[in-house]
C-alpha positions as a printed Julia matrix, in Angstrom:
92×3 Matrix{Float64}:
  13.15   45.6     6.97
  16.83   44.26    7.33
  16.37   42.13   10.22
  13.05   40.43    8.88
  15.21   39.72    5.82
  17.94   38.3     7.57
  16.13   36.2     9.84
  13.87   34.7     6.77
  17.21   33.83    5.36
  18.49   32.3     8.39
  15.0    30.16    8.61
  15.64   28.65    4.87
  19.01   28.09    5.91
  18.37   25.98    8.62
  15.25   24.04    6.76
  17.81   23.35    4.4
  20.4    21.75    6.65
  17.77   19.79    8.62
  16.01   18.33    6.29
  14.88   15.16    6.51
  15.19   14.27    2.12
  18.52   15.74    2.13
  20.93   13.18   -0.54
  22.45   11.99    2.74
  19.11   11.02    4.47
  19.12    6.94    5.1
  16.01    5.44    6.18
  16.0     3.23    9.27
  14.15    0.15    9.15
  14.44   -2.6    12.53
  13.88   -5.8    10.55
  14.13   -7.52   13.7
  10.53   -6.4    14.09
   9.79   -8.94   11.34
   8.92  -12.79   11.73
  11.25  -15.18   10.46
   9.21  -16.87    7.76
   8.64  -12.88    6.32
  12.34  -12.7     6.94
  12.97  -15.84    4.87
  10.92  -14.34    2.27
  12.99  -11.51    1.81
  15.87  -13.61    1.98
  15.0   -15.18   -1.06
  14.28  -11.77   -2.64
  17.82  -10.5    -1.9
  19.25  -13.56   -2.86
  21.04  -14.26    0.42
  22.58  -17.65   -0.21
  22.86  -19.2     3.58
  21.56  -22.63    5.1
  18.41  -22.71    6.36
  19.73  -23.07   10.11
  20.55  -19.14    9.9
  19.4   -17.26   13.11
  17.04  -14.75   13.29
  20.14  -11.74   14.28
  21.97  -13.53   11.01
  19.13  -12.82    8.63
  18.41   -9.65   10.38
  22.23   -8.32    9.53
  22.3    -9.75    6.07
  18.71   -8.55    4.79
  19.7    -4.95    6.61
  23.44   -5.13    5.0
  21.42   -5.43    1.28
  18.63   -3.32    2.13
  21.0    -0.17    2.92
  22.87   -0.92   -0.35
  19.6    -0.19   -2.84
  20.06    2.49   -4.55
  17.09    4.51   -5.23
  15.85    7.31   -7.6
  13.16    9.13   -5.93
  12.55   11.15   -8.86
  11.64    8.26  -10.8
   9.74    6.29   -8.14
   7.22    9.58   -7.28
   6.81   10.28  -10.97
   5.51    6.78  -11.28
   3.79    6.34   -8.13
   2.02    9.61   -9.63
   1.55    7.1   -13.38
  -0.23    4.41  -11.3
  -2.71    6.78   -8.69
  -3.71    9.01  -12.0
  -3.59    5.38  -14.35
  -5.87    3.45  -11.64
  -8.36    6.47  -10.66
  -9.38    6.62  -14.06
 -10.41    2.8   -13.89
 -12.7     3.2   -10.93
C-alpha cells in the first residue's frame, strides 16, 4: 500500500512540473508562416510605426517582439469564451 502511494505521488509530481499551462508556459507562434499583406495587417494592429519598405524578417521580429509582450488572463478569457458558446447556443 506504501509503494502505490508513493508512486501516485511521484506521478502528480511530475504532471505538475511538465505541464504544458504552467505560469511560465509561452506559446510559440512562426509568424514567418504568414504573408506579408496579413503581416501588414497586424502591423497596424500593434501599432508598429515603420516605413512601408520594411522586410518581411523586420515585420516578422517586430510583430513577434509585441506579440510575446501581451499579457493575458486566461481565467478571464475561458470564463468568457464560456459567456459567448452558452450566449450564442441559446440563439440558434
Amino acid at each position: 500500500m506504501g509503494r502505490d502511494f508513493q508512486q501516485k505521488k511521484k506521478r502528480r509530481s511530475s504532471r505538475k512540473s511538465n505541464s504544458k499551462y504552467s505560469s511560465t508556459h509561452k506559446t510559440v507562434i512562426d509568424f514567418s508562416q504568414l504573408d506579408v499583406s496579413t503581416l501588414n495587417q497586424l502591423k497596424q494592429f500593434y501599432k508598429i510605426k515603420a516605413d512601408n519598405k520594411m522586410s518581411k524578417k523586420q515585420m516578422v521580429e517586430e510583430i513577434t517582439e509585441k506579440f510575446c509582450q501581451e499579457v493575458v488572463n486566461e481565467q478571464d478569457v475561458i470564463s468568457k469564451f464560456f459567456e459567448v458558446i452558452s450566449t450564442n447556443s441559446t440563439l440558434k
